[in-house]
BABAMAR-481308 format. One record per residue (C-alpha): residue number from 1; x, y, z. Coordinates in pm, 1 decimal, decimal comma. Layout:
+-----+----------+----------+----------+
:   k :       xx :       yy :       zz :
+-----+----------+----------+----------+
: NUM :        X :        Y :        Z :
...
+-----+----------+----------+----------+
//
This chain:
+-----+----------+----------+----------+
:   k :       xx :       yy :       zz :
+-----+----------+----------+----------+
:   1 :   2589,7 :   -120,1 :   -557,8 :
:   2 :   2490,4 :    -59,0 :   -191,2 :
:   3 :   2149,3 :   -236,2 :   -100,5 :
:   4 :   1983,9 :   -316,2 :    233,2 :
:   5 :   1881,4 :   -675,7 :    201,0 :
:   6 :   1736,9 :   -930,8 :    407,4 :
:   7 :   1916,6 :  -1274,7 :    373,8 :
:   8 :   1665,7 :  -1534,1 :    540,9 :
:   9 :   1317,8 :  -1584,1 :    642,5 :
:  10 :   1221,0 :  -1578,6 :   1024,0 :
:  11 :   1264,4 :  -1381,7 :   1328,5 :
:  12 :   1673,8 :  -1332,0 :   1266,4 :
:  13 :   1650,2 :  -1244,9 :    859,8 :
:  14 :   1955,7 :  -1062,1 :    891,0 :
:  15 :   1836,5 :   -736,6 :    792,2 :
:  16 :   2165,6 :   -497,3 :    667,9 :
:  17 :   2352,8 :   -324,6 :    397,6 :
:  18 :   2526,7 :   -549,6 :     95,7 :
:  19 :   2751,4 :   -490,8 :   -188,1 :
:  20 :   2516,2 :   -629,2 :   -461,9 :
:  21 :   2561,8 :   -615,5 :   -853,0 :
:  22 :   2351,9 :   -374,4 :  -1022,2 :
:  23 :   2033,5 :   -515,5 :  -1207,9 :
:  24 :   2081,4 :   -648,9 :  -1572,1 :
:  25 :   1858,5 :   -490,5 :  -1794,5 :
:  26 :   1617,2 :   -686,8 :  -1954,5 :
:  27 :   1365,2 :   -625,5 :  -2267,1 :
:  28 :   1067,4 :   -374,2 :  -2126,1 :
:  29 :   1276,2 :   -272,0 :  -1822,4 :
:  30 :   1407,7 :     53,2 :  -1679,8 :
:  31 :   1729,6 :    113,8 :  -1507,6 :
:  32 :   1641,9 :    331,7 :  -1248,4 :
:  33 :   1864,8 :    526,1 :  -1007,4 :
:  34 :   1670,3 :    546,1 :   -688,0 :
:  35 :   1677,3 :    941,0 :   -530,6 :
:  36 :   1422,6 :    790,7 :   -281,4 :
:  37 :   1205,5 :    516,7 :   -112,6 :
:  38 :    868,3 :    467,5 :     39,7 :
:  39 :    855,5 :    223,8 :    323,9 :
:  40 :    494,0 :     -5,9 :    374,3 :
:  41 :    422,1 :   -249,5 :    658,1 :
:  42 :    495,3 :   -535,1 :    427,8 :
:  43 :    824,7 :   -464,8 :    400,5 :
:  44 :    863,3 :   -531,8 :    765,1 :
:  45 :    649,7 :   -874,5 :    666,2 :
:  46 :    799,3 :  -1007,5 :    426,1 :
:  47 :   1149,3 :  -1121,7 :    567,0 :
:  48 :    952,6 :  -1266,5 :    861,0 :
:  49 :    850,8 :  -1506,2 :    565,5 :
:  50 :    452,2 :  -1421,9 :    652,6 :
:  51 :    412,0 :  -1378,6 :    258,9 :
:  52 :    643,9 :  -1665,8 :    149,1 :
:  53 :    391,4 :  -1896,2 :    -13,6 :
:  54 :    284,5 :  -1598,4 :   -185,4 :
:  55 :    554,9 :  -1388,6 :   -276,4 :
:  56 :    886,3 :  -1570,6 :   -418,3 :
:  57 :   1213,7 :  -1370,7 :   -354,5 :
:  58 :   1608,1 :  -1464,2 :   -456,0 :
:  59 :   1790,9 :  -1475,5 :   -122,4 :
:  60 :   1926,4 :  -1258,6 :     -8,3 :
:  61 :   1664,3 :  -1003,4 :   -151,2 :
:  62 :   1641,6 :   -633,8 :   -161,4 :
:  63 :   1367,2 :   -509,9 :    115,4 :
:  64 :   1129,3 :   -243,5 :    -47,6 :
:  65 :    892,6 :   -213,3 :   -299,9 :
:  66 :    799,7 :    161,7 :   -387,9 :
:  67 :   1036,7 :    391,0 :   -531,6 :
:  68 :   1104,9 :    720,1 :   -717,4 :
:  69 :   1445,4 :    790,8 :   -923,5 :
:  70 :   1606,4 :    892,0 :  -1270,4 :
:  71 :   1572,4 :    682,6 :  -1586,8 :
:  72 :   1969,6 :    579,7 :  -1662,5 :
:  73 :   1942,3 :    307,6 :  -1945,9 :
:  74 :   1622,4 :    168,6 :  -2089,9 :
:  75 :   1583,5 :   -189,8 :  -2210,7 :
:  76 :   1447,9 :   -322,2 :  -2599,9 :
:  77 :   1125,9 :   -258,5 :  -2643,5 :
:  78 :   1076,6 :     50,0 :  -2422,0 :
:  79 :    861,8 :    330,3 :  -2527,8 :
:  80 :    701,4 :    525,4 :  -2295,2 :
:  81 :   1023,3 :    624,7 :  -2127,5 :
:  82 :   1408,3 :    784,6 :  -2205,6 :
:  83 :   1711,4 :    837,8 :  -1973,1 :
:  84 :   1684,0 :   1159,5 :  -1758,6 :
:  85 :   1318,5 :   1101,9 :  -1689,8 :
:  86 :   1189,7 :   1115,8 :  -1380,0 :
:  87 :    988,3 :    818,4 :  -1246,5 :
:  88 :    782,3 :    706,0 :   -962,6 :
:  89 :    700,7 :    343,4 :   -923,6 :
:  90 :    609,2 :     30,6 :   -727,2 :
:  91 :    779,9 :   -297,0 :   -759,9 :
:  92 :    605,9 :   -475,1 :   -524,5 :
:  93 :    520,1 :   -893,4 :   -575,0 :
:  94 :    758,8 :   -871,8 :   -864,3 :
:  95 :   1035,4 :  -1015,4 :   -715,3 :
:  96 :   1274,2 :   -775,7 :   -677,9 :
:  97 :   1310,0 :   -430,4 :   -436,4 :
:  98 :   1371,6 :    -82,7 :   -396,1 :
:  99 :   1597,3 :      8,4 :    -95,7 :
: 100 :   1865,4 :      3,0 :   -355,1 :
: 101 :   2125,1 :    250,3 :   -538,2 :
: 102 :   1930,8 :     93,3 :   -869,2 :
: 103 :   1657,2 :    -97,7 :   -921,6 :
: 104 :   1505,2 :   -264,9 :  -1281,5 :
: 105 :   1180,9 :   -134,6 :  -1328,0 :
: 106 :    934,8 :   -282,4 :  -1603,0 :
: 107 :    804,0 :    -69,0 :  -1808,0 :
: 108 :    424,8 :   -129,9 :  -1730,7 :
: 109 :    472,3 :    -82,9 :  -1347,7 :
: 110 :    652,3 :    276,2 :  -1384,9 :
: 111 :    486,1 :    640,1 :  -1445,1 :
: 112 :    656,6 :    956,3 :  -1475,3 :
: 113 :    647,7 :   1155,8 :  -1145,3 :
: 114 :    407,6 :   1453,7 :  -1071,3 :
: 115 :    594,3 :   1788,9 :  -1156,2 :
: 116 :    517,0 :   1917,2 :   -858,5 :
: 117 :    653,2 :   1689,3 :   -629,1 :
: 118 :    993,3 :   1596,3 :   -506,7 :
: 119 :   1152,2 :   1238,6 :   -497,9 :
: 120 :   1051,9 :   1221,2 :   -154,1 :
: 121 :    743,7 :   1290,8 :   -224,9 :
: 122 :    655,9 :   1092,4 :   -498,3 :
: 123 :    852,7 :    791,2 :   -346,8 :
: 124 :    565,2 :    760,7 :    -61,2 :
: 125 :    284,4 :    771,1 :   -336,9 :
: 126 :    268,1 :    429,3 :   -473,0 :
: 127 :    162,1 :    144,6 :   -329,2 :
: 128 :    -73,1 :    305,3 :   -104,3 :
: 129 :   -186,8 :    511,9 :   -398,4 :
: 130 :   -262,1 :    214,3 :   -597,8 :
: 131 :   -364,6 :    -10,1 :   -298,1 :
: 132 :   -671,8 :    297,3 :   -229,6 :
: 133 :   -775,1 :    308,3 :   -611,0 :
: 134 :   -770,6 :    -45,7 :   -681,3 :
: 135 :   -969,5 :    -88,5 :   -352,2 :
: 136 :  -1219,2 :    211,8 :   -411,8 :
: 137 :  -1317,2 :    227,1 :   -788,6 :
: 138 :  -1218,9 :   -149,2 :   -879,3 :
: 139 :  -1328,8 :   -348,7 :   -595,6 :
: 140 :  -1561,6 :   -118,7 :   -402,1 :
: 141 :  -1723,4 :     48,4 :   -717,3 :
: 142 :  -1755,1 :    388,1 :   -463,3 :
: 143 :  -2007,5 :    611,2 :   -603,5 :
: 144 :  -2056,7 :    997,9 :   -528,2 :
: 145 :  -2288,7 :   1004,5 :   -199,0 :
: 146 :  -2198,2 :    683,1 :    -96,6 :
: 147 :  -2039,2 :    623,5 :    281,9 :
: 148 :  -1713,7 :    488,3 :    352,4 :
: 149 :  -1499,1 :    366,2 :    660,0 :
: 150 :  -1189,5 :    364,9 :    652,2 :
: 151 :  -1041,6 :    288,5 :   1037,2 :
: 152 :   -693,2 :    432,8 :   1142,0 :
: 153 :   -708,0 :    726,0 :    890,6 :
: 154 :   -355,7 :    868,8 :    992,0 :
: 155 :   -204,7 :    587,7 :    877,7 :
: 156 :     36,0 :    604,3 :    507,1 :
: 157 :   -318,7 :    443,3 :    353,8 :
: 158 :   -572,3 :    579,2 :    571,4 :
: 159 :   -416,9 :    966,4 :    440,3 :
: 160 :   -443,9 :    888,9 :     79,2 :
: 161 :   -755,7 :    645,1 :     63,7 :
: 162 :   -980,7 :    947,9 :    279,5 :
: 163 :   -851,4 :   1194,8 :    -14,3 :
: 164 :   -943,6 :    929,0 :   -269,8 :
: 165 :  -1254,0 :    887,8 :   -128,1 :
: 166 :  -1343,6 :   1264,1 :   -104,2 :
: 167 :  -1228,7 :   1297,9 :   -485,4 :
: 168 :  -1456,9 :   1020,5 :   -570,5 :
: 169 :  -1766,6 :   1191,0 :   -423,0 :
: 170 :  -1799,8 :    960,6 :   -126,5 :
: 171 :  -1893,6 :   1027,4 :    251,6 :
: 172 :  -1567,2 :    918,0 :    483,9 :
: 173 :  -1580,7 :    775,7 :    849,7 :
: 174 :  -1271,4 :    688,5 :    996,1 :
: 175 :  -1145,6 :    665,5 :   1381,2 :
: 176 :   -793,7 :    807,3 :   1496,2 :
: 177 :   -657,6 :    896,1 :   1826,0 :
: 178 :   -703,2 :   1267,7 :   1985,0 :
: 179 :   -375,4 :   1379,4 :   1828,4 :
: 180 :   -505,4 :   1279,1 :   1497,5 :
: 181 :   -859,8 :   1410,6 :   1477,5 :
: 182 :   -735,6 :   1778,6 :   1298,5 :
: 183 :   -518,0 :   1602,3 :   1078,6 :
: 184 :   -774,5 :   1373,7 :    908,0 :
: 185 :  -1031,8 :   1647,9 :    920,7 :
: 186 :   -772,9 :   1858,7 :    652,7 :
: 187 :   -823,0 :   1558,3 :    448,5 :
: 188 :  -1177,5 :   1573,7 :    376,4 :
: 189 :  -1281,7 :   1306,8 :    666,2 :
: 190 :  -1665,9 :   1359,4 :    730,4 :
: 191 :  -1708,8 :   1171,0 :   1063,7 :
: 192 :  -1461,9 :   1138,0 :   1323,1 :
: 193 :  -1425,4 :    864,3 :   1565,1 :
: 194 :  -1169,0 :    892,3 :   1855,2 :
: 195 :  -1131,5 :    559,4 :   1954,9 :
: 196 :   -929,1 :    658,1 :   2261,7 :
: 197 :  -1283,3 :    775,4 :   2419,6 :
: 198 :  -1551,8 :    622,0 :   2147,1 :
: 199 :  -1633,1 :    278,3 :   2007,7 :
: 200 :  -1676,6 :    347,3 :   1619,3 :
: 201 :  -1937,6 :     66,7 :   1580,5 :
: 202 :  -2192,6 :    235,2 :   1871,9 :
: 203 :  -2162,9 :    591,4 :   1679,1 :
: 204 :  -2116,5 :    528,3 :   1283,8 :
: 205 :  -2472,1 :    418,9 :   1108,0 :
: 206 :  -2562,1 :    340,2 :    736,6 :
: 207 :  -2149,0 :    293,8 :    534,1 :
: 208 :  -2180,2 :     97,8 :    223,8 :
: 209 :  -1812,3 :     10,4 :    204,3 :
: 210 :  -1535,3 :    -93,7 :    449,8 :
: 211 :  -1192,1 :    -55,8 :    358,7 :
: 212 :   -979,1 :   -287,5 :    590,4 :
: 213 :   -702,6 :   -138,5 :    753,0 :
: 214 :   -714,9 :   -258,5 :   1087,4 :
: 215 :   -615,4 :   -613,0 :   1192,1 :
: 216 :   -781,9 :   -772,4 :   1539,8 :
: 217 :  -1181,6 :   -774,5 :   1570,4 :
: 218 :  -1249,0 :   -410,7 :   1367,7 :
: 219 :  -1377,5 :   -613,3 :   1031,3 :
: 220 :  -1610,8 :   -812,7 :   1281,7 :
: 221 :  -1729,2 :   -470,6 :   1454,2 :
: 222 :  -1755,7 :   -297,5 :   1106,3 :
: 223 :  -2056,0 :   -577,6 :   1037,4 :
: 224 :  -2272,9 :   -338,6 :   1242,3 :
: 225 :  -2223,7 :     -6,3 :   1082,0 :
: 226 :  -2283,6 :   -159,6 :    727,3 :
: 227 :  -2609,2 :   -142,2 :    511,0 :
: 228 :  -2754,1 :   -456,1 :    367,5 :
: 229 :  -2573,3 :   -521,8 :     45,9 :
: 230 :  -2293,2 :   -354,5 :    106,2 :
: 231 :  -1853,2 :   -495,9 :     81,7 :
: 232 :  -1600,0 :   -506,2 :    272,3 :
: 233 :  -1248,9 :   -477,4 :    122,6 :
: 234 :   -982,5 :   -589,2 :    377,3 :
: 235 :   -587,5 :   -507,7 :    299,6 :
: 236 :   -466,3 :   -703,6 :    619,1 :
: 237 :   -649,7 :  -1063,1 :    616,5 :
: 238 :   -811,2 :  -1238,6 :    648,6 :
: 239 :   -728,5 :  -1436,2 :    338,6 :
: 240 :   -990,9 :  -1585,4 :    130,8 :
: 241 :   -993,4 :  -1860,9 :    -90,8 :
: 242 :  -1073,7 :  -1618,0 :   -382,8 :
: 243 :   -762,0 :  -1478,9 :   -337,8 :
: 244 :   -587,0 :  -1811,1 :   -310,1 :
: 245 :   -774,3 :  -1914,9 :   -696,6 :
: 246 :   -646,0 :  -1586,9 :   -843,2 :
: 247 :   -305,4 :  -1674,9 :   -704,7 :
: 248 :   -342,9 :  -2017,0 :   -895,8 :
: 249 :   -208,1 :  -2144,0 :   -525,4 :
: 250 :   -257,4 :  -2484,3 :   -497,2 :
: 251 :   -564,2 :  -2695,0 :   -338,1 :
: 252 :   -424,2 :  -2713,7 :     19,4 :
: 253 :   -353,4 :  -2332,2 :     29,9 :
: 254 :   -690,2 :  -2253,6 :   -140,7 :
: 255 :   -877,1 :  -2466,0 :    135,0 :
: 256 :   -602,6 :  -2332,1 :    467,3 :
: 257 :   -707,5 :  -1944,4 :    356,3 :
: 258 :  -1070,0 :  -2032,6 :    349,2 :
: 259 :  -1062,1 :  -2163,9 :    662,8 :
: 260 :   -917,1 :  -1881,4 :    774,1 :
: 261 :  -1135,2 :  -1647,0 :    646,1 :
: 262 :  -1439,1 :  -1856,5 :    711,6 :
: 263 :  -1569,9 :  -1699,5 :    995,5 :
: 264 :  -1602,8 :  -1351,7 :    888,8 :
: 265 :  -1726,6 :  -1434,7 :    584,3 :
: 266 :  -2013,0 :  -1623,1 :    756,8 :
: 267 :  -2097,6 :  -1319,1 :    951,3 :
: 268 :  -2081,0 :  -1082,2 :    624,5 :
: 269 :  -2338,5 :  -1330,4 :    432,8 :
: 270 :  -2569,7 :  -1319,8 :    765,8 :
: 271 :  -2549,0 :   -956,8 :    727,4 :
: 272 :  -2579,2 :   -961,2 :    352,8 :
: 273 :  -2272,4 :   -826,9 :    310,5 :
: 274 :  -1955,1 :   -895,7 :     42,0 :
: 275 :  -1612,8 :   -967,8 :    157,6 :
: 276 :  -1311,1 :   -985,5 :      3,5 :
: 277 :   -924,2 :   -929,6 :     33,1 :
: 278 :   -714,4 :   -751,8 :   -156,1 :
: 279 :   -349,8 :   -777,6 :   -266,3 :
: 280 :   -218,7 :   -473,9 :   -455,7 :
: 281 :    -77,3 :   -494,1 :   -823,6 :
: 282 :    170,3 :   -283,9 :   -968,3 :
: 283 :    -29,4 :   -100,3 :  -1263,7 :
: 284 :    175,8 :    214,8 :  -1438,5 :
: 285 :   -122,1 :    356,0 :  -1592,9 :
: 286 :   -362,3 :    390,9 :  -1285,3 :
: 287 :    -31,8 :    538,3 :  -1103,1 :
: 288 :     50,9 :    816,0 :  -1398,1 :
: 289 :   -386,1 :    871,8 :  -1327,6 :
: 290 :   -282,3 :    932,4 :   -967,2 :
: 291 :    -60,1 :   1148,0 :  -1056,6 :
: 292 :   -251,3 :   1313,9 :  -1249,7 :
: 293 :   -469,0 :   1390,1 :   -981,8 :
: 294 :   -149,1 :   1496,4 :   -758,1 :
: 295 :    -53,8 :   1751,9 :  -1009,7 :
: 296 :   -398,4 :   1898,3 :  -1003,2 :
: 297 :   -398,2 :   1897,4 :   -618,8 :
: 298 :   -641,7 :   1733,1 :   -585,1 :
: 299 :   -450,4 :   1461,7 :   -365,7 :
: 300 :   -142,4 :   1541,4 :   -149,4 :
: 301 :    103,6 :   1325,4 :      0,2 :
: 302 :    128,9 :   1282,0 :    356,0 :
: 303 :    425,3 :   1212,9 :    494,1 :
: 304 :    549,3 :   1145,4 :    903,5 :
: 305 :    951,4 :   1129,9 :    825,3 :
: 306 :   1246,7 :   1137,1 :    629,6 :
: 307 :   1545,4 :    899,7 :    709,7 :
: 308 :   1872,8 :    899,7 :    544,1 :
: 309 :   1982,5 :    553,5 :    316,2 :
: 310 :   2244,7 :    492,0 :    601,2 :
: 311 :   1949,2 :    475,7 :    861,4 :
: 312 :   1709,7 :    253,0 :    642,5 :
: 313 :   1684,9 :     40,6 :    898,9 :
: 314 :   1601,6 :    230,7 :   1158,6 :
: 315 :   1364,7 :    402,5 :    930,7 :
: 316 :   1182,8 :     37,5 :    930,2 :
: 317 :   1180,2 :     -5,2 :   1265,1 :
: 318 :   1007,0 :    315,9 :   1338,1 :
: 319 :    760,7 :    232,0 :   1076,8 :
: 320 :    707,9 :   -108,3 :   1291,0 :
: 321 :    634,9 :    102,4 :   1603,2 :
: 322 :    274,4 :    171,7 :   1419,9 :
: 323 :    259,4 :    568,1 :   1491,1 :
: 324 :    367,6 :    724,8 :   1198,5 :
: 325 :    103,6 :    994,0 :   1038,6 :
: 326 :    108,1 :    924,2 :    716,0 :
: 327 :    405,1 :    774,7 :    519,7 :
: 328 :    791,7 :    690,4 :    588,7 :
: 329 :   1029,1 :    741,7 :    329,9 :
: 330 :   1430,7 :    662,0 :    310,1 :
: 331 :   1645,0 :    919,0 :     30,2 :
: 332 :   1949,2 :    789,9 :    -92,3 :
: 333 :   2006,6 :   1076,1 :   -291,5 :
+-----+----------+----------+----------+
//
């Protein structure tokens, strides 16, 4: 089968199309045929070998990790799901990808796609779905009336996480540039930041949750928008050595990421304030809630562009470029 694949880690991972064998099916696995793909920042990451120590790929390894396709063939064991359903799933730190013809798909990462979406659309819903509910109700705890910030809200998570947020009874704050400010206002955003013309951390007053977005000094600037007691939950670093224990990485990793994450956490506990970062796990039941939530329309997707399979890669490098509105997403069929 045709896959784009990335055959070594660095600045040259050879990033193209192979003739690969199809997946063998294994007990509480689906085989999938993939109509379509959702593309995420860390799929541009992870062939630079930024993630390596963290997330352990066969080389040469299929780039991708959400996707949204037909059940062909289920494995032993499988109940939830029969050939000719129609799925929507992320396979991300599982070892495997999605820009494929077919990808294996266990059972417990997989949930049947909204009805009223196409493959398209469900194929950008994933990880940034389950990235924004893990973050909000898991790690944040965000309760109706509360105040959230979530910086660069045009972005693929920025889009779902405001409409998460809203759903969830929360207050959102989140800067954009001019172009941007009527989009994110469609989405429920409360306050508005333009950060062409404003500095978000001399206008926004009183959040009791940061979602981290943003890499550079915006987790530092958050500090002084935040009320006493409040978290931060930061998807782009830096890494902690809470993260490092849940990993079970070993001691010298554990002590490198708390270094690392040493001064910001310093400034958080001056401010009494939590932080923590947070990797994303593929959970089928919270995405078949999401979709439940889709289908009710109560969440939309959000997405920039459409590339053909044949232009995945450029499709990756225009996700790299950082100006998409909302999500990027690569059909194959």
């Amino acid at each position: 089968m045709k896959a784009l694949t990335f055959k070594r880690y660095g600045q040259s991972p050879d990033v193209g199309f192979s003739d690969i064998d199809r997946p063998s099916l294994q007990a509480g696995e689906l085989l999938v045929r993939v109509h379509a793909v959702g593309l995420n920042p860390i799929d541009n990451m992870i062939p630079t070998g930024t993630f390596k120590p963290i997330l352990h790929f066969q080389l040469p390894a299929v780039i991708g990790s959400d996707l949204a396709g037909v059940v062909v063939e289920v494995g032993r064991g499988v109940t939830r799901f029969k050939p000719g359903d129609e799925v929507f799933a992320s396979l991300f730190d599982l070892g495997r990808g999605s820009l494929a013809e077919f990808a294996a798909v266990p059972e417990s990462a997989a949930a049947l796609k909204p009805s009223n979406l196409d493959f398209v659309q469900a194929a950008s819903i994933p990880m940034v779905g389950l990235t924004a509910w893990q973050a909000l109700k898991e790690r944040l705890s965000l309760r109706r009336g509360q105040k959230l910030f979530i910086p660069a809200g045009s972005g693929g998570i920025g889009t779902f996480a405001i409409q998460l947020a809203k759903e969830l009874g929360a207050q959102v704050g989140t800067t954009v540039s001019t172009g941007n400010i009527d989009l994110v206002r469609g989405l429920g955003a409360d306050e508005i930041v333009d950060y062409k013309t404003q500095d978000f951390e001399k206008t926004l007053r009183g959040y009791d949750g940061v979602l981290g977005t943003v890499r550079g000094d915006t987790l530092e600037k958050s500090l002084t928008i935040l009320k006493r007691g409040s978290r931060i939950v930061s998807l782009v670093g830096p890494l902690d050595a809470a993260f490092a224990k849940t990993r079970k990485l070993n001691v010298l990793l554990t002590f490198v990421f708390s270094l690392m994450s040493r001064k910001l956490r310093r400034m958080a506990a001056r401010k009494e304030v939590d932080y923590g970062f947070l990797f994303v796990r593929p959970d089928g039941q919270q995405l078949a809630a999401i979709g439940e939530l889709i289908e009710r329309d109560r969440i939309r997707p959000v997405i920039d562009r459409e590339f053909p399979f044949d232009q995945a890669k450029q499709a990756l490098d225009y996700l790299a470029a950082g100006r998409a509105k909302g999500k990027v997403v690569v059909r194959l069929r």
